[in-house]
Structures are given as structure tokens and as C-alpha cells.
N, C-alpha and C positions, 0 to 999 in steps of 0.2 A: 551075405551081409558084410558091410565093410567094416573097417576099424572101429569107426566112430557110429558104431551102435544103427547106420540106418541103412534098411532094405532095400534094395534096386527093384524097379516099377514092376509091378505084377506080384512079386515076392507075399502081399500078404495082404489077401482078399480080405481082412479086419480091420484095415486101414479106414480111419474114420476119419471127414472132413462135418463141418459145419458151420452155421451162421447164427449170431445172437438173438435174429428174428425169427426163429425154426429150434422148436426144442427139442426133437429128432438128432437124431446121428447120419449124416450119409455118407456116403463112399466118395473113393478117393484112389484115384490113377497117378502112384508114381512114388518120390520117395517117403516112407515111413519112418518114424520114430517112437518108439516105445506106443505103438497103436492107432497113432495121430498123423496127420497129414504133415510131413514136413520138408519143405524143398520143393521144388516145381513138380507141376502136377497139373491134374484135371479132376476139379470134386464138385459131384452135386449132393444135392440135399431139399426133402420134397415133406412138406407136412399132411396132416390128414386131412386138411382142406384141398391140398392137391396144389399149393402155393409151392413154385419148386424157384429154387434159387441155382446154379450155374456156374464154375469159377474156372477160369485157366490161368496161372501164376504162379506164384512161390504163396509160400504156406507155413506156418511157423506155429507148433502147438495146436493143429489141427483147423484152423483157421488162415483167410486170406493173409496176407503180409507182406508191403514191397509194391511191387510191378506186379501188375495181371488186367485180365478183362472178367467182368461178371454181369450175368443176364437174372436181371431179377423178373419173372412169371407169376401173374397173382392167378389163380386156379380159374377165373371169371376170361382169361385170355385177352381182356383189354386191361393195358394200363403195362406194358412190359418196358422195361427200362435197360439200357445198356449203357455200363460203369468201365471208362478204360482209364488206368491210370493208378496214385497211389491209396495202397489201404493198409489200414491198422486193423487187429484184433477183429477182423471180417466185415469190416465195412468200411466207405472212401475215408481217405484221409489225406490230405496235401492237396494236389491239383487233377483233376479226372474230367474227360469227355466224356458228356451226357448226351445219350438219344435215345428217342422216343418219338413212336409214329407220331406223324400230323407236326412235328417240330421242327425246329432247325437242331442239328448238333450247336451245343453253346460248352464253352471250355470253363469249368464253373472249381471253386475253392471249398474244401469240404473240412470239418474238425470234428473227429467222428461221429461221421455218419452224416452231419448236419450241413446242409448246402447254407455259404458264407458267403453268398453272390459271386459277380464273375470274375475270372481269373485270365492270364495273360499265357497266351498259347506256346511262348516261351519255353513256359514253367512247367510242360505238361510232357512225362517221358512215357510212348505209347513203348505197349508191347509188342517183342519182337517174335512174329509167329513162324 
């Protein structure tokens, strides 16, 4: 454990990530803080419908935050979405590439969570893997 209270990856199988749309707890690969996902990482989270959501990024409070990519999966297997770019409190927020099968990638403007039409490819900081 470092100074500043947070456990290096693997350190603490209790490590909890999640998402506002999933009232479950799921796990979470990488740094910890007092039980919560915090710092860069990999955290899914799957509800009893079998709806599993996806994230690689930084993480703040157990939750997406910053820079990352996330795969949203509805349990039905059609309709999966892929979010690269920024997000707040675990959902897009700022500028994020959107895809989904049968579409084009379109580079769209979000205020959490809520697509705000499109946005300028500029403006969009992908993650670095």
C-alpha cells in the first residue's frame, strides 16, 4: 500500500467498480481506495438481467472518470455500444466516439450521459492502450 492510502493492482479482490445504470457492485482490476475503484484500471459490472457494462480508464470513487473506453452489453446481445473518450460519475461526458454495429463511428458531445449531437474530432482525447 502506498502512502496515499491506495493499493497497487491485484492488492484487494474487494475492489468495487460500478455504473449508475446497474445497482450491483462489480469488480475492478487495478488501483484501490478505501474499497472503490480508484486510478486506472479495468472494471466490469453485470446485473441480474445479464446487462454487463465494461470500462478501461481512470476511476474516481468507484466509478468511470477522465479518459477511458467502455462497452455497454444489454443481455439480449443486440444493441452493444462502444464509448471512447470523456466521462464523469460513470457515464460520457465532454466529447466520446460512438460505435455500434451496422453504424458509422460518429464523434458526438455528451453532458452526463446525454448525447448533445455532434462534436468536432478535435475535441476528442482517445485512450492511450
Amino acid at each position: 500500500q502506498s502512502a496515499r492510502g491506495m493499493r497497487d493492482i491485484g492488492d484487494d479482490p474487494r475492489c468495487a467498480f460500478s455504473h449508475p445504470a446497474i445497482e450491483s457492485q462489480g469488480a475492478w482490476v487495478g488501483r484501490c481506495k478505501e474499497g472503490l475503484a480508484a486510478g486506472q484500471g479495468y472494471g466490469i459490472v453485470r446485473d441480474a438481467g445479464g446487462n454487463t457494462i465494461e470500462y478501461l480508464g481512470a476511476a474516481v470513487l468507484g466509478r468511470a472518470e477522465g479518459a477511458g473506453a467502455m462497452i455497454v452489453r444489454p443481455a439480449a446481445g443486440d444493441g452493444t455500444v462502444y464509448y471512447e473518450g470523456q466521462f464523469s460519475e460513470g457515464v460520457p461526458h465532454g466529447v466520446a466516439l460512438v460505435e455500434e454495429a451496422r453504424r458509422k463511428p460518429r464523434v458526438r458531445k455528451f453532458e452526463s450521459g446525454v448525447d448533445r449531437g455532434a462534436a468536432d474530432i478535435g475535441q476528442l482525447h482517445r485512450l492511450d492502450f
